[in-house]
Backbone as JSON Lines, residues from 0, in Angstrom:
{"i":0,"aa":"X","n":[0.84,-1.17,0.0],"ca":[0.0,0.0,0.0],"c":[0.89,1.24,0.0]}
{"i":1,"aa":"X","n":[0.53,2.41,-0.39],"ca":[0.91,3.36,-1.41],"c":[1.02,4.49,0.09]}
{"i":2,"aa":"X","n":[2.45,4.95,1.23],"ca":[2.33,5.62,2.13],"c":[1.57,7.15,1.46]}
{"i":3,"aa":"X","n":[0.74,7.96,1.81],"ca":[0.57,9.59,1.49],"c":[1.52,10.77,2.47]}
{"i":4,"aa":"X","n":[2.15,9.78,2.93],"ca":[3.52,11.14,3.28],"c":[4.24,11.42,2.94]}
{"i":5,"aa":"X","n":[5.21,12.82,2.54],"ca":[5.94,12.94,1.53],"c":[7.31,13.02,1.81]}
{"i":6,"aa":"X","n":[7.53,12.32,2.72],"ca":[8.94,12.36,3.42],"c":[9.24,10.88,2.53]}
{"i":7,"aa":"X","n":[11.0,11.21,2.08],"ca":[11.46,10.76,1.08],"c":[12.31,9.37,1.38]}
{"i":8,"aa":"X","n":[12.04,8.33,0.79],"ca":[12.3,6.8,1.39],"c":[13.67,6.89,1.81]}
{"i":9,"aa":"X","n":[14.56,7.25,1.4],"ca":[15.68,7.53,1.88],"c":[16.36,8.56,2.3]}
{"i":10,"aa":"X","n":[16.84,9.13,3.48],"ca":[17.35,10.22,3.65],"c":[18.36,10.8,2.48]}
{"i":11,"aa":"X","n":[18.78,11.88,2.93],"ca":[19.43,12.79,1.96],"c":[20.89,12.09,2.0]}
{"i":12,"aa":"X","n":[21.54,12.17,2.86],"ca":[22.83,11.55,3.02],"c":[23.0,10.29,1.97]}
{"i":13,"aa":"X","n":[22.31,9.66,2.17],"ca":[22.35,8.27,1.55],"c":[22.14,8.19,0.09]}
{"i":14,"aa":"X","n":[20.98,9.45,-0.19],"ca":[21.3,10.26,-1.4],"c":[22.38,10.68,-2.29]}
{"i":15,"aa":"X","n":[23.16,11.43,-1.66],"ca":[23.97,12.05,-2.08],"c":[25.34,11.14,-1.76]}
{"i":16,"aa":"X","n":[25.55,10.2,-1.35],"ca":[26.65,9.11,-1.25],"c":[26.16,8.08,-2.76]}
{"i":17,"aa":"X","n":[24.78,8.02,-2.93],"ca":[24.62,7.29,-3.91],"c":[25.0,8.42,-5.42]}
{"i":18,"aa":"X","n":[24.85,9.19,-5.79],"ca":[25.19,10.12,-6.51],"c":[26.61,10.55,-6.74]}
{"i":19,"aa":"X","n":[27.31,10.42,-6.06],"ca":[28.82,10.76,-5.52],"c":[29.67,9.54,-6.06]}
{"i":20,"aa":"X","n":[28.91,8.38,-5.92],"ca":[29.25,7.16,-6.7],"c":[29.29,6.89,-7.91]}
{"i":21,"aa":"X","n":[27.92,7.23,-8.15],"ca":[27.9,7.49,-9.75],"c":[28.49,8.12,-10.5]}
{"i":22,"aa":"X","n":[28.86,9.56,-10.45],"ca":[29.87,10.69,-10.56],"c":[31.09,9.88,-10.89]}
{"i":23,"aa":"X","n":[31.21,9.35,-9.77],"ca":[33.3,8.81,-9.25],"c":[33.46,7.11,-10.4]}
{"i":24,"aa":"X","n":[32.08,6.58,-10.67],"ca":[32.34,5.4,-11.17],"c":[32.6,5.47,-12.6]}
{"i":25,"aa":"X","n":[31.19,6.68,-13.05],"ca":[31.38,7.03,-15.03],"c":[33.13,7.7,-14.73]}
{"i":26,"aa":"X","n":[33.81,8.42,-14.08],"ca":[34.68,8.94,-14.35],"c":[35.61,7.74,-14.45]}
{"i":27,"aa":"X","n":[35.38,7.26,-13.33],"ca":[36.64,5.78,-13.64],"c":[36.24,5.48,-15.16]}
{"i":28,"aa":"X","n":[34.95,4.87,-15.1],"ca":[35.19,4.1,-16.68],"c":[35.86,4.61,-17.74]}
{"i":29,"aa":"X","n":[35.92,6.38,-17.25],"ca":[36.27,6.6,-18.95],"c":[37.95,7.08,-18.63]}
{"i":30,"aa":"X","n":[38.27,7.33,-17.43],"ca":[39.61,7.16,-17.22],"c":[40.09,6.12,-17.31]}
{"i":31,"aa":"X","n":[39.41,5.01,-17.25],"ca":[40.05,3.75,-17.66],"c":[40.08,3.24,-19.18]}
{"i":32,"aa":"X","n":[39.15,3.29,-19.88],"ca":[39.08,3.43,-21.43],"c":[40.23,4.33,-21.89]}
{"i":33,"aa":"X","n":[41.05,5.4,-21.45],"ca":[42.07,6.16,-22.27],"c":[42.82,5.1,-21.59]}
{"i":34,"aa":"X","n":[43.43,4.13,-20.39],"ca":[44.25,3.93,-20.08],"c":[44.6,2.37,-20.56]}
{"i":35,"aa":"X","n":[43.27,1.83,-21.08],"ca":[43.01,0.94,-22.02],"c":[43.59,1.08,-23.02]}
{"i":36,"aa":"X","n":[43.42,2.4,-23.71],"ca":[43.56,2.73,-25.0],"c":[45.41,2.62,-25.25]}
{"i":37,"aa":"X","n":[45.72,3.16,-24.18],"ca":[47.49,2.94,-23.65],"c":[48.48,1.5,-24.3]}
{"i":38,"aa":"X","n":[47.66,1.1,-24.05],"ca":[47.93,-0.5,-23.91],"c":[47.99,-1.4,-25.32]}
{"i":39,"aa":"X","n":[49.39,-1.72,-25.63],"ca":[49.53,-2.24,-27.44],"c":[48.89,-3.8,-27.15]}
{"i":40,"aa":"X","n":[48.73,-3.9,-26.07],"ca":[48.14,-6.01,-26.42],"c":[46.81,-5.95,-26.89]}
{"i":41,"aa":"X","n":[45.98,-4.93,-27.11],"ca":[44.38,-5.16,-27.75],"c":[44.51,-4.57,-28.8]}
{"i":42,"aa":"X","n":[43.61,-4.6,-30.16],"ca":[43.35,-3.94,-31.3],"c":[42.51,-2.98,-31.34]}
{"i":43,"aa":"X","n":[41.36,-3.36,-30.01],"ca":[40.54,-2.35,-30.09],"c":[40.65,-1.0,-29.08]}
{"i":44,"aa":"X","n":[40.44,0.14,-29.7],"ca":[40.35,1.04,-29.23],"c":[39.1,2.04,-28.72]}
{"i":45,"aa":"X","n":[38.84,2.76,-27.44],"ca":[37.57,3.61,-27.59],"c":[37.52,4.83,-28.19]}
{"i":46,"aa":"X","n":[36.75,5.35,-28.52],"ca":[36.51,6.78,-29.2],"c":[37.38,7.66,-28.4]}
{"i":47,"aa":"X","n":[38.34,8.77,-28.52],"ca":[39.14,9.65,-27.75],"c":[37.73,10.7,-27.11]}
{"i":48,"aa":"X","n":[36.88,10.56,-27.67],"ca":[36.31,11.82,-26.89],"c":[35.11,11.01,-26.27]}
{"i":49,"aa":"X","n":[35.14,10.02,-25.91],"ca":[34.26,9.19,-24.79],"c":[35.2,8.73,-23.82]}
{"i":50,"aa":"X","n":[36.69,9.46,-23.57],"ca":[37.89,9.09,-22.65],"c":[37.92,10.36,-21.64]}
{"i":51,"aa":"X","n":[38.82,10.22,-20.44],"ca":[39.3,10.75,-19.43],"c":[40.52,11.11,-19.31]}
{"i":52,"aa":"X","n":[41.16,12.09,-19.62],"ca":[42.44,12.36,-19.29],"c":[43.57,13.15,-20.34]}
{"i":53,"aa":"X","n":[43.0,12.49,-21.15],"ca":[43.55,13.27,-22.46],"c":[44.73,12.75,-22.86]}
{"i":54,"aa":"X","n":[46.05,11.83,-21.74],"ca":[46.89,11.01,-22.34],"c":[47.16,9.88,-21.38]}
{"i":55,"aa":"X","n":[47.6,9.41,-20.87],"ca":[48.0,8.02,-20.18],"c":[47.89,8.56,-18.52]}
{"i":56,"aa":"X","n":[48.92,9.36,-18.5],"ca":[49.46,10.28,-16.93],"c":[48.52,11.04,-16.5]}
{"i":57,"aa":"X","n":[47.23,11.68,-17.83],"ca":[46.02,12.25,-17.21],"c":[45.35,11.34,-16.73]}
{"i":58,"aa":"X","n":[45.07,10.3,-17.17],"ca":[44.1,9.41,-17.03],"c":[44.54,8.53,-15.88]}
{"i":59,"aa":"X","n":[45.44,7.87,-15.66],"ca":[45.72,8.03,-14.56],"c":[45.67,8.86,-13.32]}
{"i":60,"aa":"X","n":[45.99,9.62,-13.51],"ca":[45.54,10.84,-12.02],"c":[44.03,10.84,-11.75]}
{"i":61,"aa":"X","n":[43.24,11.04,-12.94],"ca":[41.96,10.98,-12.65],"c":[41.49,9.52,-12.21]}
{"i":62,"aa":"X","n":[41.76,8.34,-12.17],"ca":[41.3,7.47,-12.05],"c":[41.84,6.81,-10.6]}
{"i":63,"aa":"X","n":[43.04,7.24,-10.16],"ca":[43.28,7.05,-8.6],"c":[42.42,8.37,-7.57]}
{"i":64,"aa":"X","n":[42.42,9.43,-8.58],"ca":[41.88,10.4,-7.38],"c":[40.26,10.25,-7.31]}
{"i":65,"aa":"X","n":[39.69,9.91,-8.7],"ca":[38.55,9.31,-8.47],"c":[38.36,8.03,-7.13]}
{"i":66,"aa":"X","n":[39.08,7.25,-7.05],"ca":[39.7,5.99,-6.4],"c":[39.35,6.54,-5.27]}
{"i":67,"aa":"X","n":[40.18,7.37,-5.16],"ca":[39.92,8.17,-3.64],"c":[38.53,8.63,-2.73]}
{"i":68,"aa":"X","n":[37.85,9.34,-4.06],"ca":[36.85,9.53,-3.72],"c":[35.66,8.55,-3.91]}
{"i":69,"aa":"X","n":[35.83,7.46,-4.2],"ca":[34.81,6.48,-3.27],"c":[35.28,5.77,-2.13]}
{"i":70,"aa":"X","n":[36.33,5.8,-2.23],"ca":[36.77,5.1,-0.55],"c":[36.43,6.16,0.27]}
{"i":71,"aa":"X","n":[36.46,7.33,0.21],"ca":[36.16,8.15,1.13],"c":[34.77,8.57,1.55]}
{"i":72,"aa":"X","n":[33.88,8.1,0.39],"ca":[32.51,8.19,-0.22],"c":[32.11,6.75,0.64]}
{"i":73,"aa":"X","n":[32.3,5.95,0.63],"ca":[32.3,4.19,1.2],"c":[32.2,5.05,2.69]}
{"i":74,"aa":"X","n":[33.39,5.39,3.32],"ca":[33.68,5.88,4.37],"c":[32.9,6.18,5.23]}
{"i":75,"aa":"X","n":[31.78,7.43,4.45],"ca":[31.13,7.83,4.87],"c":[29.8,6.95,5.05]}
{"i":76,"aa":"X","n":[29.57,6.62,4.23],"ca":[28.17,5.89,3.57],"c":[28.28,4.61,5.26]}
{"i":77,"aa":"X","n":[29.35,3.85,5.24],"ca":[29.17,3.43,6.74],"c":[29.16,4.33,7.83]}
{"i":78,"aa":"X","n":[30.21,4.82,7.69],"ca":[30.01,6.06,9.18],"c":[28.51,6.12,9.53]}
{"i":79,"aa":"X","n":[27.59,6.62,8.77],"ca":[26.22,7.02,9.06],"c":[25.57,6.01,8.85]}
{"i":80,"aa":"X","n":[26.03,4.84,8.8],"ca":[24.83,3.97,9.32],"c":[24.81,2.74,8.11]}
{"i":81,"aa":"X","n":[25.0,2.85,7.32],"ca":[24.84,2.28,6.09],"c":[25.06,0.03,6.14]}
């Protein structure tokens, strides 16, 4: 049955840790696709402008500091209860 109160199934926190994830995960993927792209053992390559970083050492940085920010994102998400 269908509650009529408009208080929102999940708090905000839990919200915005889920969002923060999402953010930090598309960035990995596509920092990881240029760092893919790095790499002579495959043939295939992704599109340069569906990538992260712009050359190997960008893409890298973005993809550990992304790194960062879900462990720290995780962090939290237990801290409060999760």
């Amino acid at each position: 049955m269908q509650s009529s109160s408009s208080e929102p199934v999940h708090p905000l926190w839990l919200r915005c840790c889920h969002w923060v994830n999402a953010v930090a995960i598309a960035g990995m993927l596509f920092s990881g696709w240029r760092i893919y792209n790095a790499s002579p053992l495959f043939p295939f390559t992704f599109p340069a402008q569906f990538t992260l970083g712009g050359w190997l050492g960008g893409a890298l940085q973005w993809h550990f500091a992304l790194m960062w920010v879900l462990i720290i994102n995780g962090a939290v998400y237990f801290s409060l209860g999760g």
